[in-house]
VOMARVO-284118 format. One line per 4 residues: number of its first residue (from 1); their letters; for each residue x, y, z of C-alpha. Coordinates in Angstrom, 2 decimals, padded with zeros to 5 digits. Layout:
NUM> a> X:Y:Z | ... .
END
This chain:
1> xxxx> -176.70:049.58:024.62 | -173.35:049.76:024.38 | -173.20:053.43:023.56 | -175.27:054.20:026.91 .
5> xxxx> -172.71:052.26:028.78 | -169.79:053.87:027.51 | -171.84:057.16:028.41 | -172.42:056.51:031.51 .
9> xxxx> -169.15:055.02:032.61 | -167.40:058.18:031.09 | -170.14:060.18:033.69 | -169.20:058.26:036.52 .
13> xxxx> -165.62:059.01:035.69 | -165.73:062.58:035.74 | -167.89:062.78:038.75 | -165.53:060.73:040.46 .
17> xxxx> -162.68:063.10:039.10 | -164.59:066.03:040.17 | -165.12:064.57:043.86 | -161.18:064.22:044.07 .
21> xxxx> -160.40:067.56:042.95 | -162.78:068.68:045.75 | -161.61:066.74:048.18 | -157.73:067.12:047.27 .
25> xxxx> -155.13:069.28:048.78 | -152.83:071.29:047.06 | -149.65:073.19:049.08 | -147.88:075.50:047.05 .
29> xxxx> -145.63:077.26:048.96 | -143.53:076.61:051.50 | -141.45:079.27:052.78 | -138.58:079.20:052.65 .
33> xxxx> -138.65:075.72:050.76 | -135.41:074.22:053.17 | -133.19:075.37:055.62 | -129.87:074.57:057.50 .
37> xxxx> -128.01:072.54:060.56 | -126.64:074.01:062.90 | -127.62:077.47:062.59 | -127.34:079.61:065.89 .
41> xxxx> -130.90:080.47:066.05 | -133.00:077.59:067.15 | -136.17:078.61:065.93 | -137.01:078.63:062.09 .
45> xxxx> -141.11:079.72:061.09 | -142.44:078.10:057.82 | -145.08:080.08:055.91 | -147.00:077.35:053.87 .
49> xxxx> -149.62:078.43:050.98 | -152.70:076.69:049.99 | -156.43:077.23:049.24 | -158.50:076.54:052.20 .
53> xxxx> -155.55:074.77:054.55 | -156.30:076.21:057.60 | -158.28:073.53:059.35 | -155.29:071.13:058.68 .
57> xxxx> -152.78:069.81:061.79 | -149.14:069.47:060.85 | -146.72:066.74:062.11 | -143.32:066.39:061.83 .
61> xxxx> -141.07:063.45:063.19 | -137.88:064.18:063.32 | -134.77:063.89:065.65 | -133.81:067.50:066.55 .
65> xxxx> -136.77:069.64:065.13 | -139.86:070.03:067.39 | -143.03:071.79:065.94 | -143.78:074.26:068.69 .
69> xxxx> -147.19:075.59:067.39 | -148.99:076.19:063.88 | -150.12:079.28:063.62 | -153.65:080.16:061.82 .
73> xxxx> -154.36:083.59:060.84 | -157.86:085.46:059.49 | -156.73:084.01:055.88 | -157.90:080.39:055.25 .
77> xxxx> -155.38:079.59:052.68 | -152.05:080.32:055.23 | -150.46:078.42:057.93 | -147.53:079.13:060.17 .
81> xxxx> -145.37:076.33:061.50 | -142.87:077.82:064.30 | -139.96:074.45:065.02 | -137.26:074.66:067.65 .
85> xxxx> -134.04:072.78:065.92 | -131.51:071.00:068.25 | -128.28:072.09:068.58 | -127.43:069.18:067.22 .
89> xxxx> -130.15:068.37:064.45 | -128.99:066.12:062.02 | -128.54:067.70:057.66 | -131.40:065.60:056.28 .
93> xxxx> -134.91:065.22:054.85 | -138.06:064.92:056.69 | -142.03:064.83:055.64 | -143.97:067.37:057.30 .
97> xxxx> -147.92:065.67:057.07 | -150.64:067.71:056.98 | -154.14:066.08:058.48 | -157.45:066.99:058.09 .
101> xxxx> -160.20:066.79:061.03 | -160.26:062.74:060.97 | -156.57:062.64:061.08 | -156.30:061.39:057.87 .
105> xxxx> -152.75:062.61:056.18 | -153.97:064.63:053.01 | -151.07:066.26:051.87 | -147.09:065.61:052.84 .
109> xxxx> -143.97:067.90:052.13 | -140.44:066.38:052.19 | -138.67:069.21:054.00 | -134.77:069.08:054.27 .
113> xxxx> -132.50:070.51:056.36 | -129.10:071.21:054.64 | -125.22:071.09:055.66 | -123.78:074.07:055.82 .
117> xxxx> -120.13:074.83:053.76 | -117.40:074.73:056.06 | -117.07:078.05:058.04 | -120.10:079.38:056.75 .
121> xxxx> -120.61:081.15:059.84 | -117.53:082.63:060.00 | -117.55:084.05:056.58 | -116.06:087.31:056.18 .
125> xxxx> -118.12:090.31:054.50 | -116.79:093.51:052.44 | -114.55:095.65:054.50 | -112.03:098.21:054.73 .
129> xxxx> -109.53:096.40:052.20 | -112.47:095.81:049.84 | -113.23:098.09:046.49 | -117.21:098.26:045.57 .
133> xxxx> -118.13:097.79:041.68 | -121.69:098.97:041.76 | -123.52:097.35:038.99 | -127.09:097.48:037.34 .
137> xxxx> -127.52:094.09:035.89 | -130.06:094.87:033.08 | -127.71:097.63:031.58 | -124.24:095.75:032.20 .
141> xxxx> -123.90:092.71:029.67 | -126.58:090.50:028.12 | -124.85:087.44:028.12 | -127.94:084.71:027.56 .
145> xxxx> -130.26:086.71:025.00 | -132.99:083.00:025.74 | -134.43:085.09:028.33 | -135.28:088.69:026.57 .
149> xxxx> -138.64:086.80:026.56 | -139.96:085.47:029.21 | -143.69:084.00:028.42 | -144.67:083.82:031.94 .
153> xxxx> -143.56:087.77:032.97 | -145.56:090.54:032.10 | -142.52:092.79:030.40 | -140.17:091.71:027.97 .
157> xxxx> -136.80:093.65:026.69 | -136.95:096.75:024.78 | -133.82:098.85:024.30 | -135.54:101.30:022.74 .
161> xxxx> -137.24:102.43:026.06 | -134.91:103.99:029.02 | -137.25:102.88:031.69 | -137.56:099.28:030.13 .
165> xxxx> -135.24:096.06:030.00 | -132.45:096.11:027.86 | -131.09:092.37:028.51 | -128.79:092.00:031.08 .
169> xxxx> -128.35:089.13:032.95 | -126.30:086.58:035.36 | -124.35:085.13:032.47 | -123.03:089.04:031.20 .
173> xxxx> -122.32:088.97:035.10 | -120.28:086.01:034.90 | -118.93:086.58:031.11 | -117.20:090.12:032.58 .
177> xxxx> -115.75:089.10:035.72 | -112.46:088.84:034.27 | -112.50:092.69:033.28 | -113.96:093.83:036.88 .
181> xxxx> -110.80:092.10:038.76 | -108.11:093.58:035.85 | -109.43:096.73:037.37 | -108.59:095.60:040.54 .
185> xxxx> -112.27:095.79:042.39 | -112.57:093.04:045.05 | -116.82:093.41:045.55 | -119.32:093.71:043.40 .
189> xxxx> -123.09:095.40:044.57 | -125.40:094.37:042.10 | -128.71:096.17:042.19 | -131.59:093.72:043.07 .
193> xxxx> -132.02:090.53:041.09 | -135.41:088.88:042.99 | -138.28:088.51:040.76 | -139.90:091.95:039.57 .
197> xxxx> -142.69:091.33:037.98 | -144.36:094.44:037.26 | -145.94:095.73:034.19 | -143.32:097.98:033.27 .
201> xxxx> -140.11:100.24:034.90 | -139.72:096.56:036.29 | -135.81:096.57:035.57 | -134.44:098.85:038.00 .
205> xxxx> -135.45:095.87:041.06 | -136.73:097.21:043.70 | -140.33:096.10:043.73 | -140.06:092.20:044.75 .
209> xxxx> -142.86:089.88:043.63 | -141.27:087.24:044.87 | -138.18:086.98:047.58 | -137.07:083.58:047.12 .
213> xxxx> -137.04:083.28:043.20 | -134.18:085.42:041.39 | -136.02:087.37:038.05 | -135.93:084.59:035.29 .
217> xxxx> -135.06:087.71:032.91 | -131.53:087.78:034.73 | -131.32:083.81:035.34 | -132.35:080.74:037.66 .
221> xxxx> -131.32:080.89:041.29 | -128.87:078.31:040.22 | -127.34:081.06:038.14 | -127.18:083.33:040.65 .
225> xxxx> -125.59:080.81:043.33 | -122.83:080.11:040.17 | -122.31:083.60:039.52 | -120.71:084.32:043.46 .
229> xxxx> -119.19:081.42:043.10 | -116.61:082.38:040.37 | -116.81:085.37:041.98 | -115.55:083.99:044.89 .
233> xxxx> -112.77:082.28:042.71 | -111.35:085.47:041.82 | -111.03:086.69:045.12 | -114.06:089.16:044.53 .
237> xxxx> -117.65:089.28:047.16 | -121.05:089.30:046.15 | -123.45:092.17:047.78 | -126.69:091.19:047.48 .
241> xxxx> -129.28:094.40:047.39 | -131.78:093.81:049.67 | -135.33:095.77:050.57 | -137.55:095.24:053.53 .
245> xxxx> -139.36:098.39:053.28 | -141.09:097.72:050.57 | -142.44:095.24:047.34 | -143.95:095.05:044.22 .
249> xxxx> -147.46:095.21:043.54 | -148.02:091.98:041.70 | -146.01:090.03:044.41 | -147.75:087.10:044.48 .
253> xxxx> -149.05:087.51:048.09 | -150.69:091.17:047.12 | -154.21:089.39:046.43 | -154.45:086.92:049.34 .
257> xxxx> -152.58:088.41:051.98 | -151.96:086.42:055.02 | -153.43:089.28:057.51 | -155.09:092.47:056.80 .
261> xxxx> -152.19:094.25:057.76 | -149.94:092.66:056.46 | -149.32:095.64:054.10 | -150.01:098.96:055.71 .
265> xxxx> -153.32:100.99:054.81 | -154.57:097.68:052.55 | -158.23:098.67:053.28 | -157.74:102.12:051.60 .
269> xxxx> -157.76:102.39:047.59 | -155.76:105.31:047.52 | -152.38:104.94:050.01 | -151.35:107.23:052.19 .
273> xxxx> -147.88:108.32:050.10 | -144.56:108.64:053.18 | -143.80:112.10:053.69 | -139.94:110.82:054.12 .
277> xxxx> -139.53:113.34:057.00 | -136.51:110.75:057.97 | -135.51:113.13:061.04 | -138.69:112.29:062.52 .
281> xxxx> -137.37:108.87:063.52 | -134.50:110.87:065.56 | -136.42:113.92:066.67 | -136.68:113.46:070.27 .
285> xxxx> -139.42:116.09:069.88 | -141.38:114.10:066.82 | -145.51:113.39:067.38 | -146.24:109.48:066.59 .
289> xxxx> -147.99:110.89:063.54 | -145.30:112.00:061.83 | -143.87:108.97:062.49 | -146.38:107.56:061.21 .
293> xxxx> -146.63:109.42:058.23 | -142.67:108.66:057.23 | -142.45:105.19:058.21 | -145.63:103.51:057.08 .
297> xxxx> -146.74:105.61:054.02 | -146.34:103.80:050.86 | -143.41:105.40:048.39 | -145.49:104.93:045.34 .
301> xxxx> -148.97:103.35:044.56 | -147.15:100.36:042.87 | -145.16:099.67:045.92 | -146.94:098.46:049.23 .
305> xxxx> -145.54:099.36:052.58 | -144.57:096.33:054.40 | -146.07:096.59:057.96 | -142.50:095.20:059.89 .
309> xxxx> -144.53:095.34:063.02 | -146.53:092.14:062.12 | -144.15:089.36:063.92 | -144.98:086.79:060.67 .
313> xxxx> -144.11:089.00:058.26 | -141.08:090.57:060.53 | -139.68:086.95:060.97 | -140.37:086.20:057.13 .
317> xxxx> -138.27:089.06:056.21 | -135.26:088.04:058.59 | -135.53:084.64:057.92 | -135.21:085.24:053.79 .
321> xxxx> -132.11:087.35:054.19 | -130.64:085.00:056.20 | -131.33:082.24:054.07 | -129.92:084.30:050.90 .
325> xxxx> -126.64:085.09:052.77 | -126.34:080.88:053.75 | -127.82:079.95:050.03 | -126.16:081.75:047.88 .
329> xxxx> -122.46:082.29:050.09 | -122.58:086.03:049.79 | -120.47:088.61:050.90 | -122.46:091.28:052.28 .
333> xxxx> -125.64:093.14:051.74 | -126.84:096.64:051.20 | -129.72:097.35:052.66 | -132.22:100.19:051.06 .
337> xxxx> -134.09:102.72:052.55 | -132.82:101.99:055.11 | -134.42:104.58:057.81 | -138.34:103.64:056.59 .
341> xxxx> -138.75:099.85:057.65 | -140.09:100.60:061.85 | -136.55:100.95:063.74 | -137.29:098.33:066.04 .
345> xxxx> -137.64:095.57:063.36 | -134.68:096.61:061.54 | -132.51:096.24:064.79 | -133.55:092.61:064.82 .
349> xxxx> -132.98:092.00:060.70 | -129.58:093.23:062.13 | -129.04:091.52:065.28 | -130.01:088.75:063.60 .
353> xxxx> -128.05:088.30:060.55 | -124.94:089.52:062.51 | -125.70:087.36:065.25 | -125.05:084.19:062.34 .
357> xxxx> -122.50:085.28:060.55 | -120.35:087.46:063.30 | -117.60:088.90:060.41 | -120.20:089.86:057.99 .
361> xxxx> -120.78:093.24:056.84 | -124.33:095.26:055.76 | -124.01:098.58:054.67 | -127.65:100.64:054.76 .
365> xxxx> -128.83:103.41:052.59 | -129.57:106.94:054.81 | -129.82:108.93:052.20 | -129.16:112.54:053.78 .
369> xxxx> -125.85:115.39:053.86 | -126.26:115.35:058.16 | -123.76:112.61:059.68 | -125.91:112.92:062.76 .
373> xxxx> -128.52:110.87:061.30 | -126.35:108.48:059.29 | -124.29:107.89:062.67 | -127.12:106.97:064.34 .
377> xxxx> -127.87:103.73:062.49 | -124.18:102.03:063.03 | -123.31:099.29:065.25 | -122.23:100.77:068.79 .
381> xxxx> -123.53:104.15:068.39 | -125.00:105.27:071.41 | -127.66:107.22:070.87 | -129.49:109.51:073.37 .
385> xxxx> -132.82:107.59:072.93 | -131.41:104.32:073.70 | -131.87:103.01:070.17 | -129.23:100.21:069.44 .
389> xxxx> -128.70:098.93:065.88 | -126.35:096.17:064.61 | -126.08:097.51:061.25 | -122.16:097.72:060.52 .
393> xxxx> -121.95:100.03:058.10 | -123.39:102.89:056.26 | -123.24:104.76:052.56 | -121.61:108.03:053.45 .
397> xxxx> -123.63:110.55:051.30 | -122.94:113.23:053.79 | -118.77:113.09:051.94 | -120.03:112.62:049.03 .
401> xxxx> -122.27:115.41:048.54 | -119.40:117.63:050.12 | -116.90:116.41:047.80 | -119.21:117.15:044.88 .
405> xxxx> -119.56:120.82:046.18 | -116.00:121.21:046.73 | -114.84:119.76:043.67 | -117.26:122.40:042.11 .
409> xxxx> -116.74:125.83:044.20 | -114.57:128.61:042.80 | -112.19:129.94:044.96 | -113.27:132.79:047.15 .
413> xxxx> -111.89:135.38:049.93 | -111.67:134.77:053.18 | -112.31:130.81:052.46 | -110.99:127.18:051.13 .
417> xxxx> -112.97:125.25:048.44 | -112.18:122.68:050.41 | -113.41:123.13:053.28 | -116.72:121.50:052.92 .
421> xxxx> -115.25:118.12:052.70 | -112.96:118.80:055.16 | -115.00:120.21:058.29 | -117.51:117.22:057.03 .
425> xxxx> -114.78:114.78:057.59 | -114.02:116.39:060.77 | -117.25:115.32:062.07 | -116.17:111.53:062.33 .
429> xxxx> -116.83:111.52:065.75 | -120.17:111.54:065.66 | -119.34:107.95:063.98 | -118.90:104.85:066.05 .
433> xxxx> -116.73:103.26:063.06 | -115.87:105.78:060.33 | -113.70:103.34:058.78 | -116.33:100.79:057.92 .
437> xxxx> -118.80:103.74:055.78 | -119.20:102.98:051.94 | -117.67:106.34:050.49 | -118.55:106.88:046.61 .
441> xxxx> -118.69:109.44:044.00 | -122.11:108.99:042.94 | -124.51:105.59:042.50 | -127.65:104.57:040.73 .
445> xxxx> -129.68:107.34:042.10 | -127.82:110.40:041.86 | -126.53:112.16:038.83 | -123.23:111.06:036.90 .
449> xxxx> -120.32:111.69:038.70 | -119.47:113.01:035.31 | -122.20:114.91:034.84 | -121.74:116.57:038.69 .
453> xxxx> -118.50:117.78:038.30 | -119.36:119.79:035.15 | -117.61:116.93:032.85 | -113.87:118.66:034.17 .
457> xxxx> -111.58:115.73:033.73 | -108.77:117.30:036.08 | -111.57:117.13:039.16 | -112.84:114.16:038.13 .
461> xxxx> -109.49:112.60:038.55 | -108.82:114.51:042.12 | -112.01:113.47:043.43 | -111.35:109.85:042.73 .
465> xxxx> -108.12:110.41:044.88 | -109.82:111.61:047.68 | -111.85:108.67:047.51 | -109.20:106.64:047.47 .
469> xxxx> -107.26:108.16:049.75 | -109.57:108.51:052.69 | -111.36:106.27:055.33 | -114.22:103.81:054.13 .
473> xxxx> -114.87:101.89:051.82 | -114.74:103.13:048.26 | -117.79:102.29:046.13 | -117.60:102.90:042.04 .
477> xxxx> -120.70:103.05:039.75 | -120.22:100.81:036.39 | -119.20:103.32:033.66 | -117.48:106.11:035.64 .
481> xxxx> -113.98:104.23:034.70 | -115.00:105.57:031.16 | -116.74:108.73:032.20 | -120.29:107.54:031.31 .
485> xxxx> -122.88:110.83:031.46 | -125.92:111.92:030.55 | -125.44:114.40:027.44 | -128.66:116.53:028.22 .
489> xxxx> -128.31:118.62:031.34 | -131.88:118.83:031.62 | -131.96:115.04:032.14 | -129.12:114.30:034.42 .
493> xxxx> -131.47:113.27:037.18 | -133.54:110.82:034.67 | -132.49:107.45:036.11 | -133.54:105.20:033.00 .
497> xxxx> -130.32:107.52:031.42 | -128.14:107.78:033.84 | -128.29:104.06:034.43 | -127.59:103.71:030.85 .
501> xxxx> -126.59:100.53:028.96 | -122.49:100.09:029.43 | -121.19:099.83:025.78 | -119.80:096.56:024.48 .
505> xxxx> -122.33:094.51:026.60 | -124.19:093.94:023.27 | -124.03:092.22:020.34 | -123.52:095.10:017.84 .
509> xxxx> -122.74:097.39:019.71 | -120.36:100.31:017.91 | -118.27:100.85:021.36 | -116.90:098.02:023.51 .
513> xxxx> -115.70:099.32:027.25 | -114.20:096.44:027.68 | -111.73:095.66:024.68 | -111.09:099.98:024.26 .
517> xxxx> -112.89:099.52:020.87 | -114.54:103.57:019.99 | -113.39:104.58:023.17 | -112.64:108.26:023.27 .
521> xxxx> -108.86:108.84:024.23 | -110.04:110.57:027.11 | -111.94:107.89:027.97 | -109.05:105.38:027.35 .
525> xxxx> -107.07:107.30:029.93 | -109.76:107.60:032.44 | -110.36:103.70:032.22 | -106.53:103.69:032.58 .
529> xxxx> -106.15:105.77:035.65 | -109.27:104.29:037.82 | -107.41:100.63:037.02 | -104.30:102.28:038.60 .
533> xxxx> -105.76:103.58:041.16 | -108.04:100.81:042.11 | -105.33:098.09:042.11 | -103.04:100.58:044.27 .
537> xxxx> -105.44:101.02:046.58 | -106.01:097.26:046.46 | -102.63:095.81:046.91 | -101.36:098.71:049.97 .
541> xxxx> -103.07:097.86:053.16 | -101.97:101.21:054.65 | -105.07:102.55:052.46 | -107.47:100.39:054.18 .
545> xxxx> -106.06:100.27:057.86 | -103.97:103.04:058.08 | -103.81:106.29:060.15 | -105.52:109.53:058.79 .
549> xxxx> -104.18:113.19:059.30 | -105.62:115.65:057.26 | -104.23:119.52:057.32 | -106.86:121.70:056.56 .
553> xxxx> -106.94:123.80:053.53 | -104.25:126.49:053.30 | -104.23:129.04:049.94 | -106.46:125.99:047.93 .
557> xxxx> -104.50:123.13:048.92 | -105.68:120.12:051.24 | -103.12:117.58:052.15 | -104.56:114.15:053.62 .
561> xxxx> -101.74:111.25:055.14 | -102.50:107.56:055.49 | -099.98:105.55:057.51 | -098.57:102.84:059.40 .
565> xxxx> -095.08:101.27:060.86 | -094.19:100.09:057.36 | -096.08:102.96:054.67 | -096.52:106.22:054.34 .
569> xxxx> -098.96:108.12:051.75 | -099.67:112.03:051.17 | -102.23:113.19:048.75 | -102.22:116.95:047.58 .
573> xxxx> -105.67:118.25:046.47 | -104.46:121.73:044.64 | -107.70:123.80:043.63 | -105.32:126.62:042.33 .
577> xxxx> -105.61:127.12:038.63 | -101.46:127.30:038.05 | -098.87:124.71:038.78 | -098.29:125.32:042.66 .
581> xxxx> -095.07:125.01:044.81 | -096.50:123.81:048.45 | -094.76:124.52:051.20 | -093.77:121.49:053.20 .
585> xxxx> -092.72:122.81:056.50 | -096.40:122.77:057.59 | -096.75:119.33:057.01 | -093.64:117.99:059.26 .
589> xxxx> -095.53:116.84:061.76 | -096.22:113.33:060.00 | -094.04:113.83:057.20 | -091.08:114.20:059.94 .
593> xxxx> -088.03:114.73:057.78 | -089.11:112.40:054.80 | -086.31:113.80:051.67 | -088.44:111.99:048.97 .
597> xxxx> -091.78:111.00:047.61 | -093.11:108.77:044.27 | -096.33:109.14:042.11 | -098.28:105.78:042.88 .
601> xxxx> -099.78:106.46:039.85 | -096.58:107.46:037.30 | -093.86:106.64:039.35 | -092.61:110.50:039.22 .
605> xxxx> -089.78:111.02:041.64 | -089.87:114.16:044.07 | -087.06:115.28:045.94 | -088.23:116.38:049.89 .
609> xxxx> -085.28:118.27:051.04 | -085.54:121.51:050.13 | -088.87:121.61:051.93 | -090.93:122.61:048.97 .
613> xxxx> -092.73:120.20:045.86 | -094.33:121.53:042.98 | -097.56:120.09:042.05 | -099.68:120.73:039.14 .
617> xxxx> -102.54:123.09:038.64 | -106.28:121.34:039.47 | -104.80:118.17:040.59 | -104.89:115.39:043.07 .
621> xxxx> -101.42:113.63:043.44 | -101.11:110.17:045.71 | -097.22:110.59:046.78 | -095.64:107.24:048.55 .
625> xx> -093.40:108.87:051.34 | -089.89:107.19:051.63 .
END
């Protein structure tokens, strides 16, 4: 008798038990999970995630935040709350209750709205006194080998494979920041950090599966928020890479998305691939289908197209950038792809963001050699369309790929090998604020620098000159201080190679970058110049604000002038193959009279007066004008 009791009470049990599951209600996301005071933007949307939570009524009471409406979309398991915050809302937490049909609170989420920092708002992003240090955090340092395995992630670290993970992470971040600021670089670009969980080529970022949760293979979001913070301590910005074209495949919304098109062509098994006809979005003669074609096509299968013309997913998108910038204090984003999201959203991620923090600076990625199409996505271009964009600044690939080609062209009759670079500089005016592009010698996509200038150490040294010595912002890949290449010329354009694993960012490892340890001695002096240059460049404001004059190319020599009241720089690019004596009479018009001249780089004396200096053959010499 007393078995049958005990049977039946341990029945009753579990049906009781499986009556409350039923009947429970589970949110799991709420998105994003807090916000701010006293933002500018009144309105914040929360995207909350559930199964089966649509027949649910949300209440909030508050002082300062009014629940406008709650969205409810084809997808049972979503809910969008759209609150108006006061001006003067309060920092605090607040439950949000959800109720079912009989009013009867099932499920409650403490939300809080946080205190800014002081002057948040009036942060101040990278600009023209700032020097980029572009790094890709899985190949830089592993400095917290606890999370080469990650149980809950679907690909763990493998050196042995170029397209897998290799271990880098936040802490190698943090662990080298002393060495990035000896060189004298005051911002760092660090390719994406979000979550990637894919099944494999997941270390390279840029397939999100989750856009509030950094990749626990690099760190916690805590880490992340650390790492800018001693950033920040060394004087150096954090540029946070950012994609709205695009995600991963396994994001966790893929197999319950809020609306069917949420992603674009999610009813089709095999996606329409872009064409990345990018001039279509400028062609005043373009058909909507080709259009079409570029902006909404997916890039590859394992990537869905975000459809920016949903408003939920448009103002998801904003609101997560915006809530990275406040979060995590950075100092600027890059944006990529930047011509594929639909124009119209990506002048609101802009206006947006710019419209909250006024100083801050976003550089996007239009990938092309014409500076009619880059120009056309800056802040206070006026374009013949009408389009307007907010977008501050943008990577100048058109001077970089005519650098490249100048760098490399053998003299010829009837023509300068500098010329490229030069009539492409000439075409600043198609710019509304040359001054504020990202210049560079190469990145994470294209070849080596090393690699493009044919491993010739004397152009590799005049093109970093140039960089340095003209308008923009100048933007270094990790490893060119060392001259970091891909030995096979057949695979210069292999990325897993090119964005290779920088040496002494490994237990073990035979060379070490950052103590000089098996460094080459060419490579010793190359890490030597760039931290000359760099910290030059860093500490003379008449590089960052200064006036440009550039002569144009006379018998292989290009002379460019920064300058101010106070300063006074001339660098001469000599493509000649022999030690040349330059003629300074032609250059009088800024040099006016100047009798002498120093290497910023070796403190070589020249004397001015008798109207002539002798520079050396293939060279790039930075001369400080007295």
């Amino acid at each position: 008798m007393r078995n049958i009791k005990s049977v039946l009470i341990t029945l009753l049990f579990a049906i009781s038990s499986a009556v409350m599951a039923k009947s429970s209600t589970v949110i799991d996301r709420v998105e994003p999970a807090f916000w701010w005071a006293g933002m500018v933007h009144p309105e914040l949307q929360l995207l909350v995630h559930g199964d089966d939570i649509s027949n649910l009524n949300a209440t909030i009471n508050y002082d300062g935040v009014t629940l406008d409406q709650t969205i409810k979309v084809e997808n049972p398991n979503y809910l969008f709350l759209n609150l108006t915050l006061a001006k003067d809302v309060k920092a605090g937490s607040f439950p949000i209750e959800f109720k079912n049909t009989k009013g009867k609170v099932v499920f409650t989420y403490t939300y809080e709205l946080k205190e800014r920092r002081k002057d948040s708002a009036a942060r101040e992003g990278f600009n023209k006194s700032d020097i980029m240090y572009l790094i890709t955090p899985d190949r830089w340092v592993n400095g917290d080998e606890s999370n080469d395995k990650v149980p809950s992630m679907r690909e763990d670290v493998n050196r042995s494979l170029e397209g897998g993970r290799h271990g880098g992470d936040i802490q190698g971040l943090v662990n080298s920041l002393d060495y990035i600021d000896e060189m004298g670089f005051t911002a760092i670009w660090v390719n994406p950090l979000l979550e990637n969980d894919m099944d494999s080529y997941s270390y390279h970022g840029y397939s999100t599966t989750d856009y509030y949760k950094i990749d626990a293979h690099y760190g916690s979001n805590e880490d992340y928020v650390n790492f800018v913070a001693e950033a920040n301590k060394k004087g150096i910005k954090i540029i946070m890479d950012m994609i709205e074209n695009h995600c991963g495949l396994n994001h966790w919304w893929t197999n319950d998305l809020p609306t069917k098109d949420w992603y674009h062509y999610s009813d089709m098994k095999e996606k329409p691939v872009t064409s990345h006809q990018r001039v279509t979005v400028a062609d005043p003669y373009a058909t909507e289908a080709d259009k079409a074609r570029h902006s909404d096509g997916w890039f590859v299968q394992s990537m869905p197209d975000l459809n920016q013309k949903n408003p939920l997913l448009a103002n998801y998108l904003i609101q997560n950038s915006i809530w990275w910038v406040e979060y995590a204090n950075l100092g600027g984003i890059r944006q990529d792809t930047y011509p594929y999201p639909d124009p119209d959203f990506m002048t609101e991620w802009t206006r947006r963001i710019m419209q909250e923090y006024p100083n801050f600076n976003i550089v996007g990625e239009e990938w092309t050699s014409n500076p009619a199409l880059v120009s056309r996505w800056q802040k206070g271009k006026e374009n013949q369309n009408g389009y307007v964009s907010y977008c501050p600044s943008m990577m100048d690939f058109p001077i970089q790929e005519a650098l490249i080609n100048s760098l490399n062209k053998e003299a010829a009759q009837y023509t300068q090998t500098f010329n490229e670079v030069y009539e492409k500089l000439a075409m600043d005016f198609l710019y509304s604020d040359p001054a504020n592009l990202v210049t560079f010698p190469d990145n994470h996509d294209t070849p080596r620098y090393w690699n493009q200038i044919n491993e010739d150490f004397d152009l590799y040294k005049m093109g970093l000159v140039y960089i340095y010595t003209t308008r923009g912002i100048p933007q270094i890949f990790y490893g060119t201080e060392i001259l970091m290449g891909v030995d096979d010329e057949t695979q210069h354009h292999n990325h897993g190679l090119i964005r290779e694993d920088f040496p002494g960012g490994w237990k073990g490892d035979k060379v070490n970058a950052f103590t000089g340890e098996g460094l080459t001695a060419q490579q010793k002096e190359a890490q030597e110049f760039m931290k000359k240059l760099t910290n030059f460049r860093k500490n003379n404001p008449v590089l960052h604000t200064g006036e440009l004059k550039h002569f144009s190319p006379y018998k292989e020599v290009y002379v460019m002038f920064r300058y101010n009241d106070s300063t006074k720089i001339m660098s001469i690019f000599n493509k000649n193959k022999q030690e040349t004596k330059v003629d300074l009479g032609h250059y009088q018009e800024v040099l006016k009279g100047a009798t002498k001249a120093t290497d910023a780089l070796t403190g070589k004396t020249y004397d001015l007066s008798n109207g002539t200096i002798t520079v050396p053959a293939v060279s790039g010499t930075m001369l400080i004008v007295e």
